[in-house]
C-alpha positions in Angstrom: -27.1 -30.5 -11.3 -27.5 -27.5 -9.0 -24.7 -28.1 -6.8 -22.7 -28.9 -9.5 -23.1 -25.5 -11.4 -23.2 -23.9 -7.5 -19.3 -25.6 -7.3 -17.9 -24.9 -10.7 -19.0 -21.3 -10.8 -17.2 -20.8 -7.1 -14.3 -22.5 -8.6 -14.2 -20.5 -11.6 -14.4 -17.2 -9.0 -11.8 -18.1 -6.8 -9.4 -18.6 -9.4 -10.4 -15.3 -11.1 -10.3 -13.9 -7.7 -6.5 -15.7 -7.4 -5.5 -14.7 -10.3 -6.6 -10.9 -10.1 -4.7 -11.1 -6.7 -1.2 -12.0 -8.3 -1.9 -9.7 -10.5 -2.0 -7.1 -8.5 -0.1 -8.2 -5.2 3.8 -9.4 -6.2 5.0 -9.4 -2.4 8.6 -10.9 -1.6 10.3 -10.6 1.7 13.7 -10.0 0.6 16.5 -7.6 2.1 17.2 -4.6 -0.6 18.2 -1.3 1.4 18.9 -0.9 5.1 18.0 3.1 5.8 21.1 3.4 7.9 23.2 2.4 4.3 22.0 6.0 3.0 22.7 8.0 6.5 18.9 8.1 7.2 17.7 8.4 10.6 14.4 6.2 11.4 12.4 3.9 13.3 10.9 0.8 12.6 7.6 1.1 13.9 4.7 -2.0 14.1 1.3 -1.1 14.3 -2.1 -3.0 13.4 -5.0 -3.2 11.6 -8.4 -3.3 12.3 -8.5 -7.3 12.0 -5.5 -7.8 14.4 -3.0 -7.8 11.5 0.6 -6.5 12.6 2.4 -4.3 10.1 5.7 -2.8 9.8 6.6 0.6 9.0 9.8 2.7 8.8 9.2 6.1 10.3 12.0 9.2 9.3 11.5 12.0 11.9 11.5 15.1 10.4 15.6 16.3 10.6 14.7 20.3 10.8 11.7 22.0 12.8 9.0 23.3 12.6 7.4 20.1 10.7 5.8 20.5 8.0 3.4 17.8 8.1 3.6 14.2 8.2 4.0 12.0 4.7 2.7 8.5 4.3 3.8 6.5 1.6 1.9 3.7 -0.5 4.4 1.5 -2.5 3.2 0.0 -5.3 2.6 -3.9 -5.7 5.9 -5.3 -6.0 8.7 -6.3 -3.1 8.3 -4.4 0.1 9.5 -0.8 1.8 13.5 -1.4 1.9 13.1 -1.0 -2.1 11.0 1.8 -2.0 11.9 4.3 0.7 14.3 6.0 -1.3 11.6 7.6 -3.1 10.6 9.2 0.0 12.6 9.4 3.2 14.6 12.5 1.2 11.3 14.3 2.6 12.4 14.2 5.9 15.4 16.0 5.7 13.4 19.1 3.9 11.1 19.3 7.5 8.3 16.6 7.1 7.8 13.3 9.0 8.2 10.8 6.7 6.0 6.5 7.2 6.1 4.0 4.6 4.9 0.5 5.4 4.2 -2.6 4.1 1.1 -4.2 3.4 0.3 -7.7 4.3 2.2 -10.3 3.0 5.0 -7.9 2.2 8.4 -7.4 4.0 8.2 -7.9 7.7 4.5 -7.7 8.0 2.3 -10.5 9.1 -0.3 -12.4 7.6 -1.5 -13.4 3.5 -1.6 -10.9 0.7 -5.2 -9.6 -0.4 -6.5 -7.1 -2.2 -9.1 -6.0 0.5 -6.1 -7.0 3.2 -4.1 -4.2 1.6 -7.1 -1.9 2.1 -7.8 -2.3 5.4 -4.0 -1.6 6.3 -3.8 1.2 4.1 -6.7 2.9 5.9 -4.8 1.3 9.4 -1.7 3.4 8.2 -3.6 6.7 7.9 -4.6 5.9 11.3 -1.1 5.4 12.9 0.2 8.7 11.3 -2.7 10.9 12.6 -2.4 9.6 15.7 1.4 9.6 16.1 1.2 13.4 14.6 -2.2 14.6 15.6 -1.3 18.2 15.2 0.1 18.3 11.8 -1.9 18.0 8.5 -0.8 14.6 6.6 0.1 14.5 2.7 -0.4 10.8 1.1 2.1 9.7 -1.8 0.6 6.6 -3.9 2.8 4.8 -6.2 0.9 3.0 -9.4 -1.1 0.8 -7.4 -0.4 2.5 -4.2 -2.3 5.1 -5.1 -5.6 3.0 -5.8 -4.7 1.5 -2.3 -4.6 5.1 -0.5 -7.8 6.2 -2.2 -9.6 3.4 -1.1 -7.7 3.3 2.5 -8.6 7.0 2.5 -12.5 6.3 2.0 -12.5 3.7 4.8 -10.8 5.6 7.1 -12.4 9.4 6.1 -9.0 11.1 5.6 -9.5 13.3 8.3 -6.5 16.3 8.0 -5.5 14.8 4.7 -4.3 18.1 3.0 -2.4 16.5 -0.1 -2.8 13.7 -1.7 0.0 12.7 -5.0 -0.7 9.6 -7.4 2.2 8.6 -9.4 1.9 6.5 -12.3 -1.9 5.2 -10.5 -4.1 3.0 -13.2 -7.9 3.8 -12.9 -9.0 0.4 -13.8 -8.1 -2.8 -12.0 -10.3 -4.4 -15.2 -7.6 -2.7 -17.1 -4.6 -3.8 -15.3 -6.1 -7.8 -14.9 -6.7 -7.8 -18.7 -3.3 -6.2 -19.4 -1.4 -8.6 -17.4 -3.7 -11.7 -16.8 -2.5 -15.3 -18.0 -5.7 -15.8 -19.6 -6.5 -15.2 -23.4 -7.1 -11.9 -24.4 -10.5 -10.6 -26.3 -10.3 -8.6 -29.2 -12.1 -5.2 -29.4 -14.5 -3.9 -27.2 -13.8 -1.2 -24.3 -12.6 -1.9 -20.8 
């Protein structure tokens, strides 16, 4: 009778767990913007995380001098980094070096989509940019759950020369977003 209860108490976790995960992580590796369509000068850089994990970035050099820092942005759950540059490469053309990558799972980045994945490449990111740009101070741009990502990247990593950080549209509960958008039945009352 143990085992059983053992089993159907894993089962009923992993599918929380898989269901919290879609929730949050809507990957897709489809085409939407190619920088060079909007005039933007950039690299596509690769870089990994602390599990072997290869990720892709776009990098925008900053277009006049002296720099005023380097920028890295953390899209929010959905489709991948040629749908969300947009909101940030303009950056580089007012003097900061501009990264925004994709999380695991999403565009041209290997392996699965996870919630702790995404964390572990968000504090790999952080890493890159310091290290790329060691002598100028780093500003981090979160979008909705972007920003929970960079916090908690942040934290893992210790956000050495981090001078700015911006959350845009960031929810402070992930209880709040799984019971907002879960396919399960909804409770009435009660606080989250």
């Amino acid at each position: 009778m143990r085992s059983y209860t053992i089993r159907s108490a894993a089962l009923l976790a992993g599918g929380f767990l898989c269901a919290c995960t879609n929730v949050f992580l809507q990957p897709d590796r489809v085409l939407y913007s190619r920088p060079e369509s909007v005039g933007a000068t950039y690299e596509t850089i690769h870089f990994r995380a602390d599990d072997g994990i290869e990720l892709t970035a776009f990098w925008f050099p900053a277009a006049r001098s002296p720099v005023k820092g380097t920028v890295i942005q953390f899209h929010g759950n959905g489709e991948n980094i040629t749908s969300h540059y947009l909101y940030v490469y303009w950056l580089a053309l007012e003097g900061w070096n501009v990264m925004t990558f994709d999380y695991r799972g999403y565009g041209a980045s290997g392996g699965s989509k996870s919630v702790s994945g995404a964390v572990r490449d968000s504090a790999a990111a952080l890493s890159y940019a310091r290290t790329r740009t060691p002598a100028t101070p780093l500003a981090v741009i979160g979008q909705s759950m972007g920003g929970a990502l960079a916090l908690a990247g942040l934290v893992r990593d210790g956000g050495q020369n981090v001078r700015v950080i911006v959350l845009d549209s960031t929810f402070s509960s992930y209880r709040r977003v799984a019971r907002t958008n879960a396919p399960w039945p909804q409770r009435s009352g009660g606080s989250v």
